[in-house]
C-alpha positions in Angstrom: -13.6 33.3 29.3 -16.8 31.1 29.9 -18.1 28.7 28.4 -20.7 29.9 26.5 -18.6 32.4 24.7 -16.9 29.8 23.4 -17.6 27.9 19.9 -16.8 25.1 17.7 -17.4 26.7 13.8 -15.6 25.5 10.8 -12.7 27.7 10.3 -13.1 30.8 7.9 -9.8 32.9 6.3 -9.3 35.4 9.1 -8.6 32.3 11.7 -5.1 30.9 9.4 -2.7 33.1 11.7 -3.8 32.3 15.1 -4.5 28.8 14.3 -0.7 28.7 13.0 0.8 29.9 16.2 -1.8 27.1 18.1 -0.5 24.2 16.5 3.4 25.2 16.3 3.3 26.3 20.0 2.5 22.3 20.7 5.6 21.0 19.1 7.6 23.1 20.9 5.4 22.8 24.5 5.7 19.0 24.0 9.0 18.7 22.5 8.0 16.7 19.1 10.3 16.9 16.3 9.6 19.8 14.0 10.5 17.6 10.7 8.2 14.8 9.4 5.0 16.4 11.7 2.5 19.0 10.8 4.8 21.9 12.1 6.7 21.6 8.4 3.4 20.7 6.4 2.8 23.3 3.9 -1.0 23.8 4.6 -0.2 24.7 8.0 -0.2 28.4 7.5 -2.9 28.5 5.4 -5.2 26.0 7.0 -8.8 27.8 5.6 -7.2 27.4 1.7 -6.3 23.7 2.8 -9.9 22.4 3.5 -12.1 23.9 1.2 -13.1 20.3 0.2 -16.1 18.7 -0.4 -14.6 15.7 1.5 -12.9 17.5 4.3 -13.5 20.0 7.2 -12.1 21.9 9.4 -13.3 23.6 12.7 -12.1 25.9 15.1 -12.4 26.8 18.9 -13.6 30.3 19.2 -13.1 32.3 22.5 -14.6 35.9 21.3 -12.5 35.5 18.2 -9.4 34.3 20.1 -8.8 30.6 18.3 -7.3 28.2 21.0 -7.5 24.7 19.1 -8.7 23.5 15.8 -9.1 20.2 14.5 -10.2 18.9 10.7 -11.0 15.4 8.5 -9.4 15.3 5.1 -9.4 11.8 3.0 -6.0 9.9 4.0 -3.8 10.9 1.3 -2.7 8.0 -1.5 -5.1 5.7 0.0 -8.7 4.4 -0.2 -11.1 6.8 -0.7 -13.7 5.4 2.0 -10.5 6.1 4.7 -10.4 9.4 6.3 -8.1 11.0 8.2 -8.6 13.3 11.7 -5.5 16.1 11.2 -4.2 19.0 12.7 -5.7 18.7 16.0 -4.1 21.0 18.6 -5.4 22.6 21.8 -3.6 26.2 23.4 -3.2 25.2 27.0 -5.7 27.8 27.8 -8.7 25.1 26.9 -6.9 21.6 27.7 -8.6 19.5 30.2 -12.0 21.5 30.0 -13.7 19.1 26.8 -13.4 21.0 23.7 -11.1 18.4 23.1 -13.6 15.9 23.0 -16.1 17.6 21.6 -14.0 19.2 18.6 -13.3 15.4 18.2 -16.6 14.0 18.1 -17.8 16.8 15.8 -14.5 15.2 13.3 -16.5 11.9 13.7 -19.9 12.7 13.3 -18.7 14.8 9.9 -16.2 11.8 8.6 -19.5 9.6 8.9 -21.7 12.5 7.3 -19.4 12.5 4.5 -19.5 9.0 3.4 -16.4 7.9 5.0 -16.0 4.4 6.6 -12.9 3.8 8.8 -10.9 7.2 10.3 -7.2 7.0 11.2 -5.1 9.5 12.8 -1.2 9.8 13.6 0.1 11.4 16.8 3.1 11.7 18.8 4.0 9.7 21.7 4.3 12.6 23.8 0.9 13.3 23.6 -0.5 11.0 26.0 -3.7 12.7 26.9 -5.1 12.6 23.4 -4.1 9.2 22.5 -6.1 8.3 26.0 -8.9 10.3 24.7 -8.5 8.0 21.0 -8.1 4.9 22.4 -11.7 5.5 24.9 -12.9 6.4 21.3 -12.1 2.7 20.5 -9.1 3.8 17.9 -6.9 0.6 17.4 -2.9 0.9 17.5 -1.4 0.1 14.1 2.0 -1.2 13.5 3.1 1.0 11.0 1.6 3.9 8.9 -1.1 3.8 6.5 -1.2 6.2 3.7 1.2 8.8 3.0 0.9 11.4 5.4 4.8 12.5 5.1 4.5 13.1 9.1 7.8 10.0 9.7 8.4 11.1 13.2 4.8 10.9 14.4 4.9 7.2 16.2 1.7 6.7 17.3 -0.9 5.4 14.3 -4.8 4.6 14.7 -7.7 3.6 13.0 -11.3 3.0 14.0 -14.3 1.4 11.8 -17.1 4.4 11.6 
């Protein structure tokens, strides 16, 4: 696997499966509650369906059709419309450390600005220190509580950053 067979595309209806089995293999790799996160969201297994939006994306990390991390922006749910969200972003340890991390992220920025929005928050789990390091060098704030209404009540970790 090198790196130039490797892509960053938005996700397309053959990738649902594979990017499943990426982001429930994290929660149990990092030992984050299954209730309350992403691994009991109901657009999990059918992530292509889920952002077919005019305000949200979602993109993939392509290794010769093998997906090893995806990552997507979707307006924070029951909140203002100029807030966006970064969801769903999970790595196969095949990838991690190598920056498709940060550059899946960046490419969530750069689209949450294309699409009008003006401040992006995201929720993670405390266990996942190497991303919130990589959100906080992004200059993401640390909230006190939640905004929106994600339904993810075990993820700990909320930030937001002006666009």
């Amino acid at each position: 696997m090198s790196k130039d067979t490797i892509v960053i595309r938005k996700i397309a209806p053959k990738d649902n499966a594979q990017i499943e089995q990426v982001i429930r293999a994290c929660f149990h790799e990092f030992k984050i509650p299954l209730e309350g996160t992403a691994y009991a969201d109901e657009e999990t297994p059918r992530m292509y369906e889920s952002y077919q939006n005019t305000n949200d994306a979602y993109f993939v990390i392509d290794a010769d059709g093998e997906i090893l991390g995806g990552g997507g922006v979707k307006p924070l749910k029951d909140f203002e419309t100029d807030v966006c969200e970064i969801q769903k972003m999970y790595f196969s340890p095949k990838i991690r450390g190598k920056g498709f991390g940060r550059a899946l992220f960046e490419k969530c920025l750069e689209t949450a600005k294309n699409l009008g929005y003006k401040k992006c928050y995201l929720e993670s789990a405390p266990q996942l220190k190497a991303a919130i390091h990589i959100y906080e060098s992004y200059g993401f704030k640390h909230l006190k509580s939640a905004l929106g209404n994600t339904g993810h009540y075990s993820c700990g970790v909320w930030m937001v950053k002006d666009l």
